[in-house]
MDTraj code that builds the backbone (N, CA, C; nanometers):
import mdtraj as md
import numpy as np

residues = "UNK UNK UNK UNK UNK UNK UNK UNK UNK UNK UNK UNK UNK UNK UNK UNK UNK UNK UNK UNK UNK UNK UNK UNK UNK UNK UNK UNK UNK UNK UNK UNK UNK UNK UNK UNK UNK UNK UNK UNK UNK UNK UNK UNK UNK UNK UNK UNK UNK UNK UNK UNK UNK UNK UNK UNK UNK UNK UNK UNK UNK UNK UNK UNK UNK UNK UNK UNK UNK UNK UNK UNK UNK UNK UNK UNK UNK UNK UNK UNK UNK UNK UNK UNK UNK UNK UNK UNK UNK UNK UNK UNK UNK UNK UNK UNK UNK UNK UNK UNK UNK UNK UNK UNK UNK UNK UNK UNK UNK UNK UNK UNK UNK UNK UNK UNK UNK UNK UNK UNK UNK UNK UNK UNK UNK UNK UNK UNK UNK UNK UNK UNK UNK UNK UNK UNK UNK UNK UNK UNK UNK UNK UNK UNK UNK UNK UNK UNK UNK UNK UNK UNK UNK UNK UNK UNK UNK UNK UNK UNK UNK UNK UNK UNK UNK UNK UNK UNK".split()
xyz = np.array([
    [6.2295, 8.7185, 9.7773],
    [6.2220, 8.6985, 9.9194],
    [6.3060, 8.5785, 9.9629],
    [6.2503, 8.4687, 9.8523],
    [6.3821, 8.3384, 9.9147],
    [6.5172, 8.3961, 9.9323],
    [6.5816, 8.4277, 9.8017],
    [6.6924, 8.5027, 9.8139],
    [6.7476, 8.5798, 9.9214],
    [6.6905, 8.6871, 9.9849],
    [6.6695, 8.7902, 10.0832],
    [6.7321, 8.6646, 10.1847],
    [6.6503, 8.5346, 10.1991],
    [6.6110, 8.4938, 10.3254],
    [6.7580, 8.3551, 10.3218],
    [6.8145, 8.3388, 10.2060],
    [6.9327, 8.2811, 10.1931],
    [7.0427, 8.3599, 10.2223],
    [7.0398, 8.4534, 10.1444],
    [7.1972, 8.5394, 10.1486],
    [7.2324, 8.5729, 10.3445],
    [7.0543, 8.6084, 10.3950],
    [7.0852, 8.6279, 10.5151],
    [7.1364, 8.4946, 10.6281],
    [7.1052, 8.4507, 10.5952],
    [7.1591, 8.2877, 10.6601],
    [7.2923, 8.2209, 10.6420],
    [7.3231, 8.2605, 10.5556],
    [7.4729, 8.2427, 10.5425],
    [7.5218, 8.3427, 10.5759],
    [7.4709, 8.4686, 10.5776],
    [7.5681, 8.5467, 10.6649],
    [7.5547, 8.5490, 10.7981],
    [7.4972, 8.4635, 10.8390],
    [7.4536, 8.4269, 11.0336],
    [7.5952, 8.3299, 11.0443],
    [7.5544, 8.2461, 10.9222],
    [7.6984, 8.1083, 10.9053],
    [7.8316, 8.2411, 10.9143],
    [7.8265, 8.3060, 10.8117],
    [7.9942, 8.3704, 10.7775],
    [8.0487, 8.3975, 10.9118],
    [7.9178, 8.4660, 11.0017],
    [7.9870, 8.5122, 11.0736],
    [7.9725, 8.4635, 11.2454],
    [7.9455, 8.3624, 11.2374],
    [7.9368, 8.2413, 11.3182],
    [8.0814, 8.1311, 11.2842],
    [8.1041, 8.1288, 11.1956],
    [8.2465, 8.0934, 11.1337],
    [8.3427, 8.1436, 11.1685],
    [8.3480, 8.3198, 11.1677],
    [8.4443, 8.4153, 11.2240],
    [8.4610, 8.4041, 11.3429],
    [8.3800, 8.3917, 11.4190],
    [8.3357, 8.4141, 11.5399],
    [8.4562, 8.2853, 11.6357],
    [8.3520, 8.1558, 11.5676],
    [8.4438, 8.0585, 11.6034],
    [8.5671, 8.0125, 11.5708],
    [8.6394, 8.0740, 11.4547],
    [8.7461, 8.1363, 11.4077],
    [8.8779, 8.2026, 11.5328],
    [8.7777, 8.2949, 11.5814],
    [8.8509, 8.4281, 11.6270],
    [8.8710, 8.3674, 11.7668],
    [8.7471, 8.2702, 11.8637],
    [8.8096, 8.2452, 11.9858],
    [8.9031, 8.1520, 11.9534],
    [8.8473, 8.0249, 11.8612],
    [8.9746, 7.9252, 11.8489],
    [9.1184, 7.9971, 11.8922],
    [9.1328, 8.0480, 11.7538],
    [9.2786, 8.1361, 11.7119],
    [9.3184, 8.1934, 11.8804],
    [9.2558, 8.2729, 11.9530],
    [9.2538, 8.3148, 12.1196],
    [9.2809, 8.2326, 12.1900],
    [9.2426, 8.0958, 12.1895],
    [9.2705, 8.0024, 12.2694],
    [9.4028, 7.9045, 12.2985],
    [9.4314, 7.8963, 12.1003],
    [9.5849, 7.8532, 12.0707],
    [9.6551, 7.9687, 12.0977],
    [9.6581, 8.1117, 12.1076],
    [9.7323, 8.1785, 12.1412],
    [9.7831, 8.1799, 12.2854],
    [9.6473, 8.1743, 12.3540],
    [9.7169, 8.1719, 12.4563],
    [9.7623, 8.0236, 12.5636],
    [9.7165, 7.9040, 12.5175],
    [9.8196, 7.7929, 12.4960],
    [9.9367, 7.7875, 12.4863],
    [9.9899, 7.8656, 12.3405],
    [10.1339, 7.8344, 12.3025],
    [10.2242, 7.9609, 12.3604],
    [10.1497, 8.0775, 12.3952],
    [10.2203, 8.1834, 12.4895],
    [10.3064, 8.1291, 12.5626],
    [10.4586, 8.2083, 12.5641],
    [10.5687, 8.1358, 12.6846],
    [10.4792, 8.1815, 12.7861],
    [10.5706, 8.1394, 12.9303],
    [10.5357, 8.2102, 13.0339],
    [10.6468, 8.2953, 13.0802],
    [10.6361, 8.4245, 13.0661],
    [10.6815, 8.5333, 13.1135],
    [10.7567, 8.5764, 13.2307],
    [10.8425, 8.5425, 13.2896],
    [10.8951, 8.5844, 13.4504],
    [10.8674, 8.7043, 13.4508],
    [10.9123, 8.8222, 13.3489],
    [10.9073, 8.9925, 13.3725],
    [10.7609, 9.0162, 13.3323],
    [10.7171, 9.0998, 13.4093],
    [10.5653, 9.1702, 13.3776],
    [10.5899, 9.2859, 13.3812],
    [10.7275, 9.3707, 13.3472],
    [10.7686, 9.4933, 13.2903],
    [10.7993, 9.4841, 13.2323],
    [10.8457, 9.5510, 13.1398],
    [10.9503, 9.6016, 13.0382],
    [11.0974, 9.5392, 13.0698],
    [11.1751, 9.4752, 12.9860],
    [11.3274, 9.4615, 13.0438],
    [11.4223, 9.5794, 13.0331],
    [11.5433, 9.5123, 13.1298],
    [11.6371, 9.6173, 13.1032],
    [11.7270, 9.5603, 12.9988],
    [11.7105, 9.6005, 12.9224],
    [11.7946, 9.5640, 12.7431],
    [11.9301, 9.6325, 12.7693],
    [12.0023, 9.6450, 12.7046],
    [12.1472, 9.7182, 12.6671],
    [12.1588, 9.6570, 12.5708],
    [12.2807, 9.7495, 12.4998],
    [12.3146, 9.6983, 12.3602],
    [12.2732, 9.8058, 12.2698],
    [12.3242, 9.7730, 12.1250],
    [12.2587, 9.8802, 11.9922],
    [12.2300, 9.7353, 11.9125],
    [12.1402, 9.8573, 11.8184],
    [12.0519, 9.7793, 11.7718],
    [12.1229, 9.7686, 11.5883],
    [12.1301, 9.7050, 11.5197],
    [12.2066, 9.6915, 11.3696],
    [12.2337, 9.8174, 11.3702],
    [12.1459, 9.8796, 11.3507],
    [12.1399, 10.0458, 11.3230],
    [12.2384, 10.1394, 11.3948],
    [12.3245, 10.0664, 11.4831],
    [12.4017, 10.1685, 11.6115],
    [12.2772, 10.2115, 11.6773],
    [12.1744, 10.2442, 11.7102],
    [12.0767, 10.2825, 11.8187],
    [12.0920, 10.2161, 11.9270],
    [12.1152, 10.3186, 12.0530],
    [12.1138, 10.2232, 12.1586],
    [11.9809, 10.1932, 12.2168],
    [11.9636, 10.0872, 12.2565],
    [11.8273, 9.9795, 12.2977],
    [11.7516, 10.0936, 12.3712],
    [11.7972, 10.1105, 12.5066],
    [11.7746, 10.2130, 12.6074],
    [11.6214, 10.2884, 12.5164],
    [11.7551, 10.3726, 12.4009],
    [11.6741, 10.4948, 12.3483],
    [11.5262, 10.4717, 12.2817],
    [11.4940, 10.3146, 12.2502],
    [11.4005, 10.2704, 12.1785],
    [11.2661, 10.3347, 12.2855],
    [11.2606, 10.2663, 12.4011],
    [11.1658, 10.2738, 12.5041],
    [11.0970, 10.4097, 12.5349],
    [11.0245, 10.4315, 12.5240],
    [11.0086, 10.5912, 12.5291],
    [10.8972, 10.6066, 12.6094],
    [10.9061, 10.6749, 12.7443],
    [10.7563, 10.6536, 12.8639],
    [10.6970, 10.7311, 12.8031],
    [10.5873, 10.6488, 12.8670],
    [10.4625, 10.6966, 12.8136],
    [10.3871, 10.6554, 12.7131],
    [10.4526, 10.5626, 12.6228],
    [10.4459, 10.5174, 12.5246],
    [10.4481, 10.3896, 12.5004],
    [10.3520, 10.3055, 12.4171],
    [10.3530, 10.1641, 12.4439],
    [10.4931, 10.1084, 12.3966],
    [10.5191, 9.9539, 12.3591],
    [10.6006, 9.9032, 12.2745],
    [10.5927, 9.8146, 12.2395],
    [10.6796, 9.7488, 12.1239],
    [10.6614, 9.6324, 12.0589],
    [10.7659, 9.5422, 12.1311],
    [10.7962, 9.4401, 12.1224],
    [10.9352, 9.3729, 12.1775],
    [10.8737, 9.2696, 12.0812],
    [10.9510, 9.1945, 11.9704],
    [10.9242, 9.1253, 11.9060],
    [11.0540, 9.0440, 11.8730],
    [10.9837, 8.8813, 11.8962],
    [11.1365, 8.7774, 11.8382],
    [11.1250, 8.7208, 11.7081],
    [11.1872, 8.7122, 11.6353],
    [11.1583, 8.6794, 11.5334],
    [11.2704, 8.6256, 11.4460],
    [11.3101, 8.5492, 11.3376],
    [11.4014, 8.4840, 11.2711],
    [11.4274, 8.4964, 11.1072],
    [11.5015, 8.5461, 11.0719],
    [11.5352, 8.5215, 10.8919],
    [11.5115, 8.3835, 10.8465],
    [11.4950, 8.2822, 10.9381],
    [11.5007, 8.1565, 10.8746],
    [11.3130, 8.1202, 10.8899],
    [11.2556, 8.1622, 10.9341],
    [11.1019, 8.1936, 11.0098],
    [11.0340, 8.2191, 10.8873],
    [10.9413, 8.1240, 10.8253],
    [10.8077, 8.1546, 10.6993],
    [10.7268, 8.2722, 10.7338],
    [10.6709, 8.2295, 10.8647],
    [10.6185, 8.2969, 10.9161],
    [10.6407, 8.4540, 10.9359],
    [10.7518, 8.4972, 11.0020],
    [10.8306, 8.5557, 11.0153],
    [10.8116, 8.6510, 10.9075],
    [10.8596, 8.5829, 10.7673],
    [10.9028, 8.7151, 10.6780],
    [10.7383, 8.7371, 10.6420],
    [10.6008, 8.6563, 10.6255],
    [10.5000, 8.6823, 10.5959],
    [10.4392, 8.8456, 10.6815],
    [10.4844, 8.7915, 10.8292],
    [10.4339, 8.9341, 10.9404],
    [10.5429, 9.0194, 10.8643],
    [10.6186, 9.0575, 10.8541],
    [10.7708, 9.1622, 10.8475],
    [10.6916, 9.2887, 10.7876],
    [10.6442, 9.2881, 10.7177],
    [10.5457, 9.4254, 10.6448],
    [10.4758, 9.4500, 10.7592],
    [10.3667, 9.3838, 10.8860],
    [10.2609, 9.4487, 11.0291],
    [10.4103, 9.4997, 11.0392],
    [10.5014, 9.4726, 11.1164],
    [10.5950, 9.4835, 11.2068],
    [10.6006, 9.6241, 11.1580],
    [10.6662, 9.6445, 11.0098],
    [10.7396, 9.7558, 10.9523],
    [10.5820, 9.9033, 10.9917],
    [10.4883, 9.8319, 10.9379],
    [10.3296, 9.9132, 10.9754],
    [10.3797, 9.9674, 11.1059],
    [10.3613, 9.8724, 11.2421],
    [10.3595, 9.9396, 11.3517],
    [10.4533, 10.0226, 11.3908],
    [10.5761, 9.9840, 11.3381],
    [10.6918, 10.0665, 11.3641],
    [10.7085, 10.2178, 11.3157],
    [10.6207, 10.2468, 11.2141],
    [10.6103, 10.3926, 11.1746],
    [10.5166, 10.4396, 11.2580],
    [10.4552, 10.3929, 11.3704],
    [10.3885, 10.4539, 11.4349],
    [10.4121, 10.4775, 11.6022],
    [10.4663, 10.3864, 11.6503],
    [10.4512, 10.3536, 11.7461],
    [10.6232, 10.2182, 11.7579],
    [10.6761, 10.2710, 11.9163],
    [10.8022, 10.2467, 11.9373],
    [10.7713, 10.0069, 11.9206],
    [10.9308, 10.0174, 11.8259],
    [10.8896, 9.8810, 11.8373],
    [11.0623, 9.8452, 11.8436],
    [11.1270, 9.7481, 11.9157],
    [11.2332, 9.6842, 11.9063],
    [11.2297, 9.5195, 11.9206],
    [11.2967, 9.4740, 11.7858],
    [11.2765, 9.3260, 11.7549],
    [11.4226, 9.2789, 11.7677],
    [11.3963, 9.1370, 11.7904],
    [11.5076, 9.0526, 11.8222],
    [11.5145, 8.9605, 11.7259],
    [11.6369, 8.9944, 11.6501],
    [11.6393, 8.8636, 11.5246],
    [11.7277, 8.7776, 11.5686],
    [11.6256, 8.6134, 11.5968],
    [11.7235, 8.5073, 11.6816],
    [11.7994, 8.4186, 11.5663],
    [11.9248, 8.3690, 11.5997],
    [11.9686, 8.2405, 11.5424],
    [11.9854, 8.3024, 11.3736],
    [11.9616, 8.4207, 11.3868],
    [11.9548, 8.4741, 11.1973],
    [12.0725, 8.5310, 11.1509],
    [12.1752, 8.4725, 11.1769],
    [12.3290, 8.5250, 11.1272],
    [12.3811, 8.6074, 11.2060],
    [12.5236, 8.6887, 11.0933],
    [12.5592, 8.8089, 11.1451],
    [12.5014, 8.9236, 11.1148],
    [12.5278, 9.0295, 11.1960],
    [12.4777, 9.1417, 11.1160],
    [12.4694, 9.2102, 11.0174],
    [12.5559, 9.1589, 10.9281],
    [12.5404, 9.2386, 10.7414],
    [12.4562, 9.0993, 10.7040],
    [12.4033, 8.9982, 10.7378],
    [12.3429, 8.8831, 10.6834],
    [12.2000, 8.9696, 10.6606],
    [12.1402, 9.0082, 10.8559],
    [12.0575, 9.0693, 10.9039],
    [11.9902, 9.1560, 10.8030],
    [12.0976, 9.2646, 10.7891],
    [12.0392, 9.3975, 10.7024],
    [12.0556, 9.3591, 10.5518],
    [12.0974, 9.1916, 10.5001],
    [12.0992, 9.2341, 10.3536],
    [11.9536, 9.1704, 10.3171],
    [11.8910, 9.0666, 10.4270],
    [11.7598, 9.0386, 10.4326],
    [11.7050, 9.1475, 10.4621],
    [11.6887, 9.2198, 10.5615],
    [11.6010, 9.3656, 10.5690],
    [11.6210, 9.4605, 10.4543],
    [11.7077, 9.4706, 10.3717],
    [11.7174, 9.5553, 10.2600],
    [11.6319, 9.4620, 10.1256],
    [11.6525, 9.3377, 10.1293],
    [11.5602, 9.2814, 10.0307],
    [11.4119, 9.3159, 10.0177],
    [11.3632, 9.3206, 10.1954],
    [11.2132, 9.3270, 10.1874],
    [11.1927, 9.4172, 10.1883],
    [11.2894, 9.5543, 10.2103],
    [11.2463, 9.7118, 10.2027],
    [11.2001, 9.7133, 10.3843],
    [11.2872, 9.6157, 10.4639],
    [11.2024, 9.6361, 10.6343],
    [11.3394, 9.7540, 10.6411],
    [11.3091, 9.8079, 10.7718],
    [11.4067, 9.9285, 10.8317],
    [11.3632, 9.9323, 10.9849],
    [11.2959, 9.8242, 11.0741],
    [11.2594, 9.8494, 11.1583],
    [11.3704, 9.8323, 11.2904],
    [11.3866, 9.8657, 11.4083],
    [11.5504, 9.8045, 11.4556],
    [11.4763, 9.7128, 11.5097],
    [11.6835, 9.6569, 11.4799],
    [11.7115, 9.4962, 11.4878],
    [11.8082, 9.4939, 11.6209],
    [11.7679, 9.3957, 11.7338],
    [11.8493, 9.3849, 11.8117],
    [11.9340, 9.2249, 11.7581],
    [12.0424, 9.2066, 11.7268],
    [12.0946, 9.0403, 11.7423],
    [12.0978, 9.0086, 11.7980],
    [12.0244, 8.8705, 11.7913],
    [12.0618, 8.7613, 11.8969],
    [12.0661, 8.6056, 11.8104],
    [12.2298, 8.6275, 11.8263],
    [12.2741, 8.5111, 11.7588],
    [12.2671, 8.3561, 11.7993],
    [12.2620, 8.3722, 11.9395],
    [12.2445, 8.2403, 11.9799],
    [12.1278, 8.2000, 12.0624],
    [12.0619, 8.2927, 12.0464],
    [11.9022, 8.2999, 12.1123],
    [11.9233, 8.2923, 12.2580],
    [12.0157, 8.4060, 12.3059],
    [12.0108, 8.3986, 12.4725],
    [11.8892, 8.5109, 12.5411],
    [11.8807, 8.5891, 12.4224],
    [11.7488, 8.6656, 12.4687],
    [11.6115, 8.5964, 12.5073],
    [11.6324, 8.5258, 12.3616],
    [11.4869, 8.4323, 12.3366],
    [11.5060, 8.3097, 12.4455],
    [11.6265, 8.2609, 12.5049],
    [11.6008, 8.2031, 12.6292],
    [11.5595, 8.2411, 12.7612],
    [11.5942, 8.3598, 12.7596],
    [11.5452, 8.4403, 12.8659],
    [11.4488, 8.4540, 12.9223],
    [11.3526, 8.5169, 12.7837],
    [11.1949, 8.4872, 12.8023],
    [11.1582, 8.3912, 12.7105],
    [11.1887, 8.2618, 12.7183],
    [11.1203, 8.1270, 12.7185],
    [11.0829, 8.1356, 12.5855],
    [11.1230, 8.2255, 12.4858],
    [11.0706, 8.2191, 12.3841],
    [11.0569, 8.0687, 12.2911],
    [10.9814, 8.0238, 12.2468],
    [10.9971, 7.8612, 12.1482],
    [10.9228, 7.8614, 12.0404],
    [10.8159, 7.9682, 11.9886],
    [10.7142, 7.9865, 11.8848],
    [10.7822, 8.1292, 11.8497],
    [10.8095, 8.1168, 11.6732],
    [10.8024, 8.2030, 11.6542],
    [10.7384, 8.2959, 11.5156],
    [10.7018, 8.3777, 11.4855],
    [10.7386, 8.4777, 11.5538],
    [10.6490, 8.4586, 11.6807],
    [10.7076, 8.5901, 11.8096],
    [10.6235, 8.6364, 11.9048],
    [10.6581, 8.7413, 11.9833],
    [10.5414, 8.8258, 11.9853],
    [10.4983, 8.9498, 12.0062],
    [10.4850, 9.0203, 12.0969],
    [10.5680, 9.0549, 12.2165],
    [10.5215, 9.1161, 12.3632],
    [10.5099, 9.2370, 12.3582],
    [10.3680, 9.2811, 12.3953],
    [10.3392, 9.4431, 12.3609],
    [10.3630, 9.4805, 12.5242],
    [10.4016, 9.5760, 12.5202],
    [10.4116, 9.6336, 12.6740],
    [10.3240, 9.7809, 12.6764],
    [10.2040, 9.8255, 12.7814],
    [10.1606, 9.9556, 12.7970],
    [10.2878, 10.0427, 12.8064],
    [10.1997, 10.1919, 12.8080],
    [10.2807, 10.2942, 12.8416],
    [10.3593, 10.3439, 13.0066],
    [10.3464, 10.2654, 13.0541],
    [10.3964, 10.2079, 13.2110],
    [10.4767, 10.0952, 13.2179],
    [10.5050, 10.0199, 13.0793],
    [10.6282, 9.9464, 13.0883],
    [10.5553, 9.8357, 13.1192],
    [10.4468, 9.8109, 13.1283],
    [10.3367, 9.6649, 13.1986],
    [10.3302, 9.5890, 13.0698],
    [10.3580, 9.4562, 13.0819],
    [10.3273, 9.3509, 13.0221],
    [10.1784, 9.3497, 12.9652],
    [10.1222, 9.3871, 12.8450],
    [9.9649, 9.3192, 12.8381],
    [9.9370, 9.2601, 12.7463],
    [10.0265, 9.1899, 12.6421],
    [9.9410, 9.1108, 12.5449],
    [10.0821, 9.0456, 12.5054],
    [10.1008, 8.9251, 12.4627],
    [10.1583, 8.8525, 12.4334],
    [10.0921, 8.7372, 12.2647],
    [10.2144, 8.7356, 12.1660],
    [10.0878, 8.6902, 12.0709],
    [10.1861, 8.5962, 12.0179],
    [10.1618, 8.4606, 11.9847],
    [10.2573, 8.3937, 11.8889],
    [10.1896, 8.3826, 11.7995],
    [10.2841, 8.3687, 11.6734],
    [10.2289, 8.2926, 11.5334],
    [10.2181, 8.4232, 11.5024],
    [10.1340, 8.4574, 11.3564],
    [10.1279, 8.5335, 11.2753],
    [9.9911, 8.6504, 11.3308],
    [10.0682, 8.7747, 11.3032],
    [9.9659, 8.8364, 11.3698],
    [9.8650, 8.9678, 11.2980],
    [9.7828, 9.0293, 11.2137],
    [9.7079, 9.0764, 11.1573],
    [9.8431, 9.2510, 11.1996],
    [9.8447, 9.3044, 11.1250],
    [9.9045, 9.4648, 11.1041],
    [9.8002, 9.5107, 11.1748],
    [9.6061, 9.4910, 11.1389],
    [9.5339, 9.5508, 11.2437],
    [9.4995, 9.4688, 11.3753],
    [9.5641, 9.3714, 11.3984],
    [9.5540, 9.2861, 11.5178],
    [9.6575, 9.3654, 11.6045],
    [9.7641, 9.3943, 11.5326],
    [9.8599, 9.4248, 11.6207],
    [9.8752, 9.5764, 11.6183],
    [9.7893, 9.6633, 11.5671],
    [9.7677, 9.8334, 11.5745],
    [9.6660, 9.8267, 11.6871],
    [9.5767, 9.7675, 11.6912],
    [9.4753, 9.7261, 11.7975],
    [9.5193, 9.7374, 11.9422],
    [9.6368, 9.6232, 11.9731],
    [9.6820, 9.5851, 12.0947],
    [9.7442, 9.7249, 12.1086],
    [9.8209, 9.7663, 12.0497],
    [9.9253, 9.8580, 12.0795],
    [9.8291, 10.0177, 12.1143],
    [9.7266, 10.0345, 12.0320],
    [9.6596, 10.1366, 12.1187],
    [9.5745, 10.1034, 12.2474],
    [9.5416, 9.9401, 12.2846],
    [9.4620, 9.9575, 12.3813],
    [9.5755, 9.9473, 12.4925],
    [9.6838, 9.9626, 12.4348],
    [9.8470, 9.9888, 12.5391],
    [9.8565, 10.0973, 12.5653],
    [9.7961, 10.1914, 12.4942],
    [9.8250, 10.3659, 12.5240],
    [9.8218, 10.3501, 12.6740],
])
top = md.Topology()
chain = top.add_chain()
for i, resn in enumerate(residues, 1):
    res = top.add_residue(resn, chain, resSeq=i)
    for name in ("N", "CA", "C"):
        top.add_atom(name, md.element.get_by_symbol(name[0]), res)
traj = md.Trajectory(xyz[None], top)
């Protein structure tokens, strides 16, 4: 019965821990969030490493990823496997800032086995655009092109399958 009455008490703690865990983490997120001028979708142009043109990524009806992110970024290559996750599912186009040229690009994406498209941005005029300064970071857009979740820092594969369906 002691037992019974321990194991359960620390799991009040575990998950009182999580708990306060999970808003913290919510709170620095949305702290270090840029602030956004567009609350749509942008108008991109361009191809993406791949020759894909940007345009074609966006697909109505359908949520998206817009993600900035860097070859030189710890962080960065730790998420690169969520990214590659969401991208077999669901439309995602990332911006690799300040991370070389483009055969630099794809000989890092061929190391980690990523294939997800790459828009360049060599001198981070994208990532100035939208205020980007933390990275990685994550702008999910609904299926209406609406701005709804914004995420810096490192983000869970099911953190970020999550957002992207409550984007449907």
């Amino acid at each position: 019965m002691q037992l019974k009455s321990t194991l359960l008490q620390w799991g009040r703690e575990a998950l009182l821990f999580v708990l306060i865990l999970f808003v913290l983490s919510t709170l620095l997120n949305l702290w270090r969030a840029p602030k956004i001028d567009e609350s749509r979708f942008p108008d991109l142009s361009g191809h993406t490493l791949e020759g894909r043109s940007v345009k074609s990524l966006h697909k109505t009806g359908q949520p998206i990823l817009l993600h900035f992110w860097g070859t030189w970024c710890p962080i960065c290559r730790q998420e690169a496997s969520n990214i590659e996750t969401v991208a077999r599912r669901y439309p995602v186009l990332t911006i690799a800032v300040n991370s070389g040229n483009p055969e630099e690009i794809r000989a890092w994406m061929r190391k980690r086995g990523i294939t997800y498209p790459v828009l360049n941005d060599p001198y981070g005029t994208l990532a100035k655009r939208f205020n980007i300064t933390i990275y990685p970071t994550s702008l999910i857009y609904d299926a209406a092109g609406k701005l709804k979740f914004v995420e810096t820092g490192y983000t869970t594969t099911a953190g970020l399958l999550a957002r992207m369906k409550l984007a449907e």
